[in-house]
Every structure is written in C-alpha cells, then in structure tokens.
Backbone as JSON Lines, residues from 0, in Angstrom:
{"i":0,"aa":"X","n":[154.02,14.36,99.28],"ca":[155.17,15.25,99.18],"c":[154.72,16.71,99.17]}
{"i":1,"aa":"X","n":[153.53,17.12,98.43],"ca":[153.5,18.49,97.81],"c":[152.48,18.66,99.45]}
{"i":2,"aa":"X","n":[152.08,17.89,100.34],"ca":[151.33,18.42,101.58],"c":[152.86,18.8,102.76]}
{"i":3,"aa":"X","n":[153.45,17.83,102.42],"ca":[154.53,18.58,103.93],"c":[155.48,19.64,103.13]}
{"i":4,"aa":"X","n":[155.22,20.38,101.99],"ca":[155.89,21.47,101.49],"c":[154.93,22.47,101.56]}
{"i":5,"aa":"X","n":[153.17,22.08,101.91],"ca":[152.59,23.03,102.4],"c":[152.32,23.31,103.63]}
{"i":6,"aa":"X","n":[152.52,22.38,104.16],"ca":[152.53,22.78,105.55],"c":[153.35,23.55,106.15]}
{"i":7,"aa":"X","n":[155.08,23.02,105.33],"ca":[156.45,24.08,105.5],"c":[156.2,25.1,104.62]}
{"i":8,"aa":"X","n":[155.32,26.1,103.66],"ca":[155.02,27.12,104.07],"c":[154.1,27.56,104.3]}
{"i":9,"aa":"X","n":[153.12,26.89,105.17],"ca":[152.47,27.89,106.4],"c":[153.38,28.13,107.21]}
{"i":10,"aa":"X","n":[154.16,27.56,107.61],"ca":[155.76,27.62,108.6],"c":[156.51,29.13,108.37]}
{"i":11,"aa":"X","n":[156.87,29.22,106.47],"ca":[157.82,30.17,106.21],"c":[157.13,31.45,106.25]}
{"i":12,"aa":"X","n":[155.55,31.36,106.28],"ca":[154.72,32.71,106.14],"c":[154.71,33.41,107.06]}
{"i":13,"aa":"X","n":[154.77,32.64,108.28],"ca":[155.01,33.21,109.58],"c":[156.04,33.75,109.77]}
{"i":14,"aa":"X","n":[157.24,33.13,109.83],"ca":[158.6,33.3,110.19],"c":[158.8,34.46,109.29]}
{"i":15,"aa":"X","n":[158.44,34.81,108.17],"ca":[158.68,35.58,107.28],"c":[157.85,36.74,107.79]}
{"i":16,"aa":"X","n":[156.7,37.17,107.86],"ca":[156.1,37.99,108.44],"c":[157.03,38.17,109.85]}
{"i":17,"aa":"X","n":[157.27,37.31,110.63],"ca":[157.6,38.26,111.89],"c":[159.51,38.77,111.97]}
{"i":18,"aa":"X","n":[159.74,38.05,110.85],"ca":[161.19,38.35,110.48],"c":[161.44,39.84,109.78]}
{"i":19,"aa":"X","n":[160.16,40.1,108.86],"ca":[160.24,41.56,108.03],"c":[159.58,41.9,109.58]}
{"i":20,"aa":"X","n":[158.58,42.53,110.56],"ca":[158.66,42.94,111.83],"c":[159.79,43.3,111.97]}
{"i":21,"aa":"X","n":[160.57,42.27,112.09],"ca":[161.56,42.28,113.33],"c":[162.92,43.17,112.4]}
{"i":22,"aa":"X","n":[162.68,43.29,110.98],"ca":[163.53,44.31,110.28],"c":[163.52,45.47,110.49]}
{"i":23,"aa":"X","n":[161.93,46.01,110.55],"ca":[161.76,47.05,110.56],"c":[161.96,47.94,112.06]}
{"i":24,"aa":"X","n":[162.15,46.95,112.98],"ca":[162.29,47.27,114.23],"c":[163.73,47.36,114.61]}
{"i":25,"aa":"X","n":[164.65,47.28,113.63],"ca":[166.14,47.26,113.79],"c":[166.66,48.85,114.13]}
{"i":26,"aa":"X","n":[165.93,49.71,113.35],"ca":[166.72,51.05,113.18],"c":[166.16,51.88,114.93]}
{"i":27,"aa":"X","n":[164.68,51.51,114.97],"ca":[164.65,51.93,116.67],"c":[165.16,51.05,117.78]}
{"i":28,"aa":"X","n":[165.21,50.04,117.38],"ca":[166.42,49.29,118.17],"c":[167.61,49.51,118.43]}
{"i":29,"aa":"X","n":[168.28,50.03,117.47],"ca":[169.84,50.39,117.56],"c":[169.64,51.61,118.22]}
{"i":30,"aa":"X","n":[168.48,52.6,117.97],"ca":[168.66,53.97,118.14],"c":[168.95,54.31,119.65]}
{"i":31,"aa":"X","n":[167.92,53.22,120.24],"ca":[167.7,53.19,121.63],"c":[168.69,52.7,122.17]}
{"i":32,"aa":"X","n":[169.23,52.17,121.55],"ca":[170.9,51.19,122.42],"c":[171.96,52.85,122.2]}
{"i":33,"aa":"X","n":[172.06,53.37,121.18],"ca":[172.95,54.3,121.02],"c":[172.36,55.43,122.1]}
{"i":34,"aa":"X","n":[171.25,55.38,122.27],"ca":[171.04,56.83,123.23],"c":[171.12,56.07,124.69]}
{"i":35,"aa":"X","n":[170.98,54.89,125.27],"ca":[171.26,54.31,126.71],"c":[173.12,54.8,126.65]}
{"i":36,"aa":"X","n":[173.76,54.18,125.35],"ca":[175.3,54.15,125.45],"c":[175.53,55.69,125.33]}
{"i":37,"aa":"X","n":[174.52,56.63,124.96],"ca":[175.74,58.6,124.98],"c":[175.0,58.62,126.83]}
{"i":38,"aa":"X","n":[174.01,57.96,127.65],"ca":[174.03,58.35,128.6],"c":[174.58,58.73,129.84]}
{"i":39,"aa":"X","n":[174.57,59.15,131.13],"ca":[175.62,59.05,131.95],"c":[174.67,58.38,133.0]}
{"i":40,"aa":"X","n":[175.71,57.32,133.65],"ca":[175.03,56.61,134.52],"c":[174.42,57.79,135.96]}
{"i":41,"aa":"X","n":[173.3,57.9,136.9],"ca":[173.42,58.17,137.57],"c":[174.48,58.01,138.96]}
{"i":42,"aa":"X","n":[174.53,59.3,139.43],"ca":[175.71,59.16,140.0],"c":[175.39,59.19,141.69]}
{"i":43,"aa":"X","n":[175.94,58.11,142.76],"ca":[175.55,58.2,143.64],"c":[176.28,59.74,144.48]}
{"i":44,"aa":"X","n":[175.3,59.47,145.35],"ca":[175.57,60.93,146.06],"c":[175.22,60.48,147.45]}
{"i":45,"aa":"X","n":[176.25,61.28,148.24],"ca":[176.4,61.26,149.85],"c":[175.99,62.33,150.57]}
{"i":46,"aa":"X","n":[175.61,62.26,151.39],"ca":[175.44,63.66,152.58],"c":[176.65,64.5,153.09]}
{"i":47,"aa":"X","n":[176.54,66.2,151.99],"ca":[177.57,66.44,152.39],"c":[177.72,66.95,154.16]}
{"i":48,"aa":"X","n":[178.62,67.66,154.59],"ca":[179.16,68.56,155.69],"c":[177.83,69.48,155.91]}
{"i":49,"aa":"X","n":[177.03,69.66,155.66],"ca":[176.11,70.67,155.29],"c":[174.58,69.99,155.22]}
{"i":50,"aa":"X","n":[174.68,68.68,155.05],"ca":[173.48,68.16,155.39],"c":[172.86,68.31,153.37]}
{"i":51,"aa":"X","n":[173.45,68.58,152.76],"ca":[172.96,68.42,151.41],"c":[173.85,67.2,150.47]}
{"i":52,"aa":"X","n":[172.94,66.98,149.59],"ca":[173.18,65.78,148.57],"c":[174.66,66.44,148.04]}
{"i":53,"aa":"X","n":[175.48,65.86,148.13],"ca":[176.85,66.32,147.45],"c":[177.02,64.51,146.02]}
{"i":54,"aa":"X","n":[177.52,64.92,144.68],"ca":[178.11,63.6,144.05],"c":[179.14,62.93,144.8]}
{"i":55,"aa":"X","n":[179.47,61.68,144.81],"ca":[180.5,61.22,145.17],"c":[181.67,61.23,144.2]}
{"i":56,"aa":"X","n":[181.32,61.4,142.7],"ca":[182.5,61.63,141.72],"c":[181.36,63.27,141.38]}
{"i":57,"aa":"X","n":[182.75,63.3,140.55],"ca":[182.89,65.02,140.19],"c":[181.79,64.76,138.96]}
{"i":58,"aa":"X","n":[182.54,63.96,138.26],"ca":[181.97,63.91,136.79],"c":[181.12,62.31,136.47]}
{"i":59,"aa":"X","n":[180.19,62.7,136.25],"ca":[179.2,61.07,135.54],"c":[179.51,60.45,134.47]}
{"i":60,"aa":"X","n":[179.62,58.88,135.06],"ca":[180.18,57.99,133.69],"c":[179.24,57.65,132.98]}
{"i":61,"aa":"X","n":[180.11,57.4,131.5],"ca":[178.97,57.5,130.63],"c":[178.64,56.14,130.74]}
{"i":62,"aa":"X","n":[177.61,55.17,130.56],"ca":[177.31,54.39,129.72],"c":[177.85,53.21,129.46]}
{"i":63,"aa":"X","n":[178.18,53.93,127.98],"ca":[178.82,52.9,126.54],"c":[180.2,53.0,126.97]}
{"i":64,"aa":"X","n":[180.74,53.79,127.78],"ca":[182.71,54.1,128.39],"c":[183.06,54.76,126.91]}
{"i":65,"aa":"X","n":[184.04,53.83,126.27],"ca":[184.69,53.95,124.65],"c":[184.18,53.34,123.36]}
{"i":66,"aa":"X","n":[182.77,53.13,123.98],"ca":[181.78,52.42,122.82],"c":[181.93,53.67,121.6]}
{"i":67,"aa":"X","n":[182.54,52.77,120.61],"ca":[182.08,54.12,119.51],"c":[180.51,53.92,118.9]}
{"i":68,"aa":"X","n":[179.96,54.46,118.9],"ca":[178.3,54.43,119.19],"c":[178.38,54.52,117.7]}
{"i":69,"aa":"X","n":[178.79,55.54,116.84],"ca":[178.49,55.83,115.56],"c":[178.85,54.51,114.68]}
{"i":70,"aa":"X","n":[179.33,53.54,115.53],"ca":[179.33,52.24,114.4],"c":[177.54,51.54,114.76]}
{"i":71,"aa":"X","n":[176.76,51.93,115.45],"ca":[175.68,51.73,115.6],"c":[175.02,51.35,114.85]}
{"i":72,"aa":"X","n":[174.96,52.53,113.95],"ca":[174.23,53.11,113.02],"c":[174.57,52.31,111.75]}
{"i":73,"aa":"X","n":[175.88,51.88,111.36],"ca":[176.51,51.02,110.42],"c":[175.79,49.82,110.43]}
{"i":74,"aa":"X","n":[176.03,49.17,112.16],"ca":[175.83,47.84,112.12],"c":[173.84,47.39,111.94]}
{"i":75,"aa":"X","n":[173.82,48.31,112.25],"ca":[172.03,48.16,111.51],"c":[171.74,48.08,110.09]}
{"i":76,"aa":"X","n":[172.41,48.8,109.48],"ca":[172.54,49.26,108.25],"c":[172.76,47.34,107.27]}
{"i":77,"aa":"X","n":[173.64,47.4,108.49],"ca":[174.45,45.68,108.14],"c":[173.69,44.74,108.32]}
{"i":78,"aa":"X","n":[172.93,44.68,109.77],"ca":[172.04,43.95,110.28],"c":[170.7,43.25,109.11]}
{"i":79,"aa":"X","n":[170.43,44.93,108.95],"ca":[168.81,44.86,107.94],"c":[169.13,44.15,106.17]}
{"i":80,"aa":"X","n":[170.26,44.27,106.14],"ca":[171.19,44.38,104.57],"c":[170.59,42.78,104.76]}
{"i":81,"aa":"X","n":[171.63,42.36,105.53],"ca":[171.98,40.72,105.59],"c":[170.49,39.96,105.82]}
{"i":82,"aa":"X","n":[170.0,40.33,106.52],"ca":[168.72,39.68,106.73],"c":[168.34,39.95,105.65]}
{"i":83,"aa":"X","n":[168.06,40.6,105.18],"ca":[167.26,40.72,103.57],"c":[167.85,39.35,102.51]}
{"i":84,"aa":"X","n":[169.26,40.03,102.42],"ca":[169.5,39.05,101.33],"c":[169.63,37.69,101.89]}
{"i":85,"aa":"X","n":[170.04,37.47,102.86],"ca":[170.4,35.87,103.46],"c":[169.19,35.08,104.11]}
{"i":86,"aa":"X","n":[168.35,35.96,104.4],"ca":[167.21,35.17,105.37],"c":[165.79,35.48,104.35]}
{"i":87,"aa":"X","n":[165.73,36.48,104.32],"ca":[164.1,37.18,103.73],"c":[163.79,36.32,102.27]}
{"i":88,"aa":"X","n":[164.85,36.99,101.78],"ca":[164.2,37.05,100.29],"c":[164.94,35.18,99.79]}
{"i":89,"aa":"X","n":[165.39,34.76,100.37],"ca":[165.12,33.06,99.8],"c":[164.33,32.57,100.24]}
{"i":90,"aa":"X","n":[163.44,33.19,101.46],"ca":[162.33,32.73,101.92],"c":[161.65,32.89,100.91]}
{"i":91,"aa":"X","n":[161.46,34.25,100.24],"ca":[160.66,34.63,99.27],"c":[160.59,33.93,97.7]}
{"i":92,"aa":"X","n":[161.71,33.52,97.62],"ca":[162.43,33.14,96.66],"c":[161.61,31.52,96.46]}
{"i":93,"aa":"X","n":[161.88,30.66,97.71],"ca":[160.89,29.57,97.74],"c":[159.8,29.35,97.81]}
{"i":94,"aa":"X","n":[158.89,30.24,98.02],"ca":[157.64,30.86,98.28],"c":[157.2,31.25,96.83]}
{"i":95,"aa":"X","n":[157.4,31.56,96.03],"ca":[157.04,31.79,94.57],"c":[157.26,30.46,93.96]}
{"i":96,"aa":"X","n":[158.26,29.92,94.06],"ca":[158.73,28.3,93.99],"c":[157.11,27.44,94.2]}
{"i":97,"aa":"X","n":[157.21,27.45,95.56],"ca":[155.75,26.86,95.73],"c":[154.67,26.94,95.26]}
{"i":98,"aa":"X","n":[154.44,28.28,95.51],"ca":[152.91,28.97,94.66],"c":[152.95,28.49,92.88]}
{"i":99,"aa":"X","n":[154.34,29.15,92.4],"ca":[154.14,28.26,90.87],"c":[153.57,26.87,90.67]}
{"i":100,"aa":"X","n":[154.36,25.3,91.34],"ca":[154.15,24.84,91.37],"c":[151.79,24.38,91.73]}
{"i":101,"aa":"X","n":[151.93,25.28,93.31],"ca":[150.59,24.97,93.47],"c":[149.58,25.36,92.13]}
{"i":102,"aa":"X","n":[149.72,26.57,91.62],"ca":[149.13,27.25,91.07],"c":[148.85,25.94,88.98]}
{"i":103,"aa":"X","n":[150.0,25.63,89.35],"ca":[150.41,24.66,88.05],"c":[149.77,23.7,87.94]}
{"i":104,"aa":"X","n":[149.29,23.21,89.33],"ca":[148.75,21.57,89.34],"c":[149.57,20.39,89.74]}
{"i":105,"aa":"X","n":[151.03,21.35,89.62],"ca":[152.19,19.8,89.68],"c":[151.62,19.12,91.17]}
{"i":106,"aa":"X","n":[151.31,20.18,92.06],"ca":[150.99,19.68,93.52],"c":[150.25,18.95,94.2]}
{"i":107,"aa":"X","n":[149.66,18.74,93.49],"ca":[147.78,18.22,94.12],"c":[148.1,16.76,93.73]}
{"i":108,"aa":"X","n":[149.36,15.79,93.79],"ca":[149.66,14.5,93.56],"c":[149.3,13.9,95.07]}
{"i":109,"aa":"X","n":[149.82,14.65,96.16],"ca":[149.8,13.7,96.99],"c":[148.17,13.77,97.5]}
C-alpha cells in the first residue's frame, strides 16, 4: 500500500512543480494575449492610380474587435487564485500527509 502512494507522489512532485511553472507563467501569458487583442490587424493594401501602396480600408481593425481586454488582467488574477487553492496546495496538503506518515515509520509495511 505505502509503495503505490509512493510512487503516486513521485507523480504529484512533478505535476506540482510544472503546475507552480505553469502559475507563474500566467501573468505573461495573459499580458501577451492582451497586447495581440489592443493590436491592429495589418491592413491589406492595393496599387493605387499612382503606382503606390494605397490601404484598402481607411482605418485598421483591431484584433480583440469589443474584447474588453481589461478583464484580462482579472481573469489571471482568477486563473492563478484558483489553481492555488483548488489544484496546488491539496497537492501540497497530501504531500505533507505522506512525508508524515514516511517520516513516522507507519510506511515501510509494505
């Protein structure tokens, strides 16, 4: 019993390590999605009367259109929150679980 609860966490050490990664990579993640969405798409352009690049629209679309971008910034906020409490830290939570136990002796039965 106490070997396939160590084996499941060599499992959670990983997942846990690349899960805090993948936290810390949330806020340049979003940042970069919010600056693609304030962009303006390039705009094609035709040959004007004149033999020069003229736009085919006046004005360049943005992006994101009516993305409100500033919820961006929220939903990361939300993103990193939740992972913490829902994913991370019961990882962590079982992980001290274990180690007590190993550390105790209860483990070394099987």
């Amino acid at each position: 019993m106490f070997r396939e609860a160590t084996v499941f966490a060599g499992h959670l050490q990983v997942v846990e390590k690349e899960l805090t990664q993948w936290q810390r990579s949330i806020d340049s993640s979003f940042t970069n999605i919010r600056n693609i969405m304030l962009s303006p798409l390039p705009r094609v352009y035709e040959e004007g009367h004149n033999g020069l690049a003229v736009p085919s629209e006046p004005e360049p679309t943005m992006v994101g259109g009516d993305v409100q971008v500033e919820q961006l910034v929220s939903a990361a906020q939300e993103t990193r929150k939740r992972l913490d409490v829902e994913v991370i830290q019961p990882i962590k939570q079982w992980m001290v679980a274990y180690r007590t136990i190993a550390v105790s002796g209860h483990g070394s039965c099987d």
